[in-house]
N, C-alpha and C positions, 0 to 999 in steps of 0.2 A: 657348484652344488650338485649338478645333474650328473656328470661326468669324472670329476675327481672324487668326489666325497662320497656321492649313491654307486659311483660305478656303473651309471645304467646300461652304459654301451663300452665296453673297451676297444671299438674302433670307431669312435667317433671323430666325425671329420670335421675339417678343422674352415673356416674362410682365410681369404688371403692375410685377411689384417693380423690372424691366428688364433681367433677367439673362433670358441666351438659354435659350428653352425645350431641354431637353434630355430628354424623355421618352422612351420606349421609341419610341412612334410614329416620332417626331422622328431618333432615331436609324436605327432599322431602314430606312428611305428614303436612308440614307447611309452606310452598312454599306458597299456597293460602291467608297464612293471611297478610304478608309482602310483600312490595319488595324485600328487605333488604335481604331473605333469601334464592330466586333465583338468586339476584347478588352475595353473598358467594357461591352458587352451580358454578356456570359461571367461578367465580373468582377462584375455588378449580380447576376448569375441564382445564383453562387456563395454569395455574400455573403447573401441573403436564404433562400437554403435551408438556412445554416448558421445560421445566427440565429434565421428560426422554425421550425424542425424538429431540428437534428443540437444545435444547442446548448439548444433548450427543449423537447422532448421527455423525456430523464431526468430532468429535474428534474418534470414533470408524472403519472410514473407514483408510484400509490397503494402505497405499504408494504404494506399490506394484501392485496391481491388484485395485486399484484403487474401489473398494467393501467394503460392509460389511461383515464380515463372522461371524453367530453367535455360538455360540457353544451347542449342545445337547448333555444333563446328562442323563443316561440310567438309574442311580443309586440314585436316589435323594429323587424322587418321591416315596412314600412308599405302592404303588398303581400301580409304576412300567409303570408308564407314563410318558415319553420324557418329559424331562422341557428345557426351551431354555434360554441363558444368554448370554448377550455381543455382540447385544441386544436382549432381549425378544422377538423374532419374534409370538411367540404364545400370545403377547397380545397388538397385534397393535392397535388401535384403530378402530370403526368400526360402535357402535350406533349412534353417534355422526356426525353432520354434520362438526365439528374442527376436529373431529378424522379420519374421513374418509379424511381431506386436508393431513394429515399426510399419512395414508395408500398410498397414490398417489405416492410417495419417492418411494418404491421400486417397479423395476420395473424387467427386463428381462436384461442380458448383452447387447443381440443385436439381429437383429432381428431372429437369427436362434435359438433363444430360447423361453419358455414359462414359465411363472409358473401356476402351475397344480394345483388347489384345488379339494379335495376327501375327502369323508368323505363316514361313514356308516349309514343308515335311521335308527336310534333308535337302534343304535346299544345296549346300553346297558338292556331296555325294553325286547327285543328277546331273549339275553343272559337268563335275569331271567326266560322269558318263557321256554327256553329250559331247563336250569338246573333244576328248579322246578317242567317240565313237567306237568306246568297247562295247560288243555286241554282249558278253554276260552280263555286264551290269545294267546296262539298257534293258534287255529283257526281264532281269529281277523287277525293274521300277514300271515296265509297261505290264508286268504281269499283276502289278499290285502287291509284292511279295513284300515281306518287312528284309533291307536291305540286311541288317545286320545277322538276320539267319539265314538269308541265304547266302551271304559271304563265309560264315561258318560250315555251311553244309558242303560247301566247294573246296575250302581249306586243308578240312575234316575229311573230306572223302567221304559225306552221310548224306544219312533222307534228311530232309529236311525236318519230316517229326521225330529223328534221333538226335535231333541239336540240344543242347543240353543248355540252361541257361548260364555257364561256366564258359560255355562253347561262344556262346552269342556276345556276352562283356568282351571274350578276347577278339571276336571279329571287331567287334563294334571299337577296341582301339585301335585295332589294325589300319580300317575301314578310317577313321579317323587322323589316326597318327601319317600314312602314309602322306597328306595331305601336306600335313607340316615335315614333312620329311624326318621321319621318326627313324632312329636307326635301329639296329637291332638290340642293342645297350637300350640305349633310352624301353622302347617298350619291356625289355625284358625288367628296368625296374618298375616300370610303371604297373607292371600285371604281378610282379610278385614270381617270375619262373625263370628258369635258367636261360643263360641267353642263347645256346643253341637252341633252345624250344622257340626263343622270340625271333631267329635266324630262320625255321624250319616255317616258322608262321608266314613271314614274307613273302620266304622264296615259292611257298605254296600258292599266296596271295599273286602273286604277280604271274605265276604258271597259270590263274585262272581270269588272269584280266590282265592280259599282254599289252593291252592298246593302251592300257594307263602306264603301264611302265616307256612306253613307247612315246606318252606324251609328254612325261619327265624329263627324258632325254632329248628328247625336241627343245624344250623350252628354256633347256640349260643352254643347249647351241643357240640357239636361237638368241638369248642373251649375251653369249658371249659374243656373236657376231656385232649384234646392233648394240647394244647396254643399255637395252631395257627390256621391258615385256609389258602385254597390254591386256584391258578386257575384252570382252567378247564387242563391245561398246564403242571400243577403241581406246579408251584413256590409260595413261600409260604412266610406270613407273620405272625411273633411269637407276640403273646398279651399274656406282661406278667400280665397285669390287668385285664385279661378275671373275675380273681376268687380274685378280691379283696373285702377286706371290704367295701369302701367308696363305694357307690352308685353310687354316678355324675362318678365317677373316672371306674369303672364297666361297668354302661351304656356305656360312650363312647367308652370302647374296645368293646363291643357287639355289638354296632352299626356299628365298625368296619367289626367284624369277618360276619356282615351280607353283607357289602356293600365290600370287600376287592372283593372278587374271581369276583364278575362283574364286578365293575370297571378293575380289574387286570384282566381277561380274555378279559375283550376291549381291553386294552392296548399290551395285546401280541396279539392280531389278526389285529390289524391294525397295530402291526412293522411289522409279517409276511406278513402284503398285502402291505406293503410299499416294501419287497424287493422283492417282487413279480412283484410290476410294474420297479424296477430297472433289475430284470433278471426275466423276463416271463418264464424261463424254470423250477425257483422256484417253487414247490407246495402248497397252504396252509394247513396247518393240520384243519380238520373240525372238531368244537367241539361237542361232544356227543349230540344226537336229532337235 
């Protein structure tokens, strides 16, 4: 209907099976030509909020304490971050103005309780600053600067009061994507620009924070030597594809062994500071720089 019949896209791409991809992404870039294809968005966003929340949420609350009680795996996550099931509390709804009616459901037992959200400013940004010990991005976060214009203004070649808010979104996936090892393809669809501009962005990025490129390449060898890589903690994740033939299959453990120890150094400094605020007499271990 979207594709043969409306024409919405005449290069629409196709999944393996050969049915036209029809994913959220896929859609939302064609939202503008139809109706038809923000009422399927509407109708997907409906459909999954009542199924896992309005339709499985009563059936999930305890007879007993009259609650839900979800349950957190320590061991799941291969990055070594909390996942939550029965239900999901980590993925309540919240962009959404449907989703946020949902988030209203839970609430406190009574009034002599709270619930607390906390979180860490860029937590994972700082991590790389520190482990990499790049001195520009270190200084952005010791200066109190908001990381994402001042990676723009470095980028850009500007003041920092010439960063543009056009300027700071593309740091800020740079800033982010580099993490996950974003190539130059990947961000250039991600930002909507030609991929030489998303090519020019990098190679700019990493002309102004050497020691993070410098940490990449460490931790690839690094993996390929031993077949793993670890947090700042020590706990450690074995990639037995570090040194395989296939390329794609290769890449993704590399991109791995680059992104594991931040992601997984987040994840153990925010369990630490979670029982930190349960027993304040806890200390947290500080990681190195």
């Amino acid at each position: 209907m979207l594709f043969e019949k409306l024409q919405l896209d005449p290069k629409a791409k196709k999944t393996k099976t050969g049915q036209y991809a029809t994913g959220e992404d896929v859609l939302a870039k064609l939202s503008s030509k139809h109706p038809i294809v923000e009422n399927i968005l509407v109708f997907r966003e409906l459909s999954k909020l009542k199924s896992t929340y309005v339709d499985a949420l009563p059936t999930m609350i305890n007879p007993r304490t009259n609650r839900v009680h979800t349950s957190y795996n320590q061991a799941v996550a291969v990055t070594g971050r909390l996942s939550s099931n029965n239900p999901n509390l980590q993925n309540i709804p919240i962009r959404t103005e449907r989703g946020r009616e949902v988030r209203k459901a839970f609430v406190p037992r009574s009034e002599e309780f709270t619930l607390l959200s906390a979180d860490y400013s860029q937590i994972e940004l700082r991590i790389i600053a520190a482990i990499s010990k790049d001195q520009n991005m270190s200084d952005a976060f010791r200066s109190g600067l908001d990381i994402h214009t001042a990676t723009a203004a470095k980028v850009y070649g500007v003041e920092l009061a010439d960063v543009t808010s056009d300027m700071r979104r593309n740091a800020k996936s740079v800033n982010f994507g580099i993490i996950y090892g974003q190539s130059a393809f990947g961000l250039s669809e991600n930002l909507g620009i030609p991929r030489s501009e998303a090519k020019a962005l990098i190679d700019n990025y990493f002309a102004q924070y050497p020691a993070i490129r410098q940490y990449m390449e460490d931790q690839v060898k690094f993996a390929q030597k031993n077949g793993y890589v670890q947090t700042v903690m020590g706990r450690k994740r074995w990639l037995k594809d570090i040194n395989s033939s296939n390329a794609v299959v290769r890449g993704f453990a590399e991109r791995n062994a680059i992104n594991m120890p931040i992601q997984g150094t987040a994840a153990d400094l925010i369990k630490l500071a979670m029982i930190s605020c349960i027993k304040p007499s806890v200390s947290i271990i500080s990681a190195p720089g």
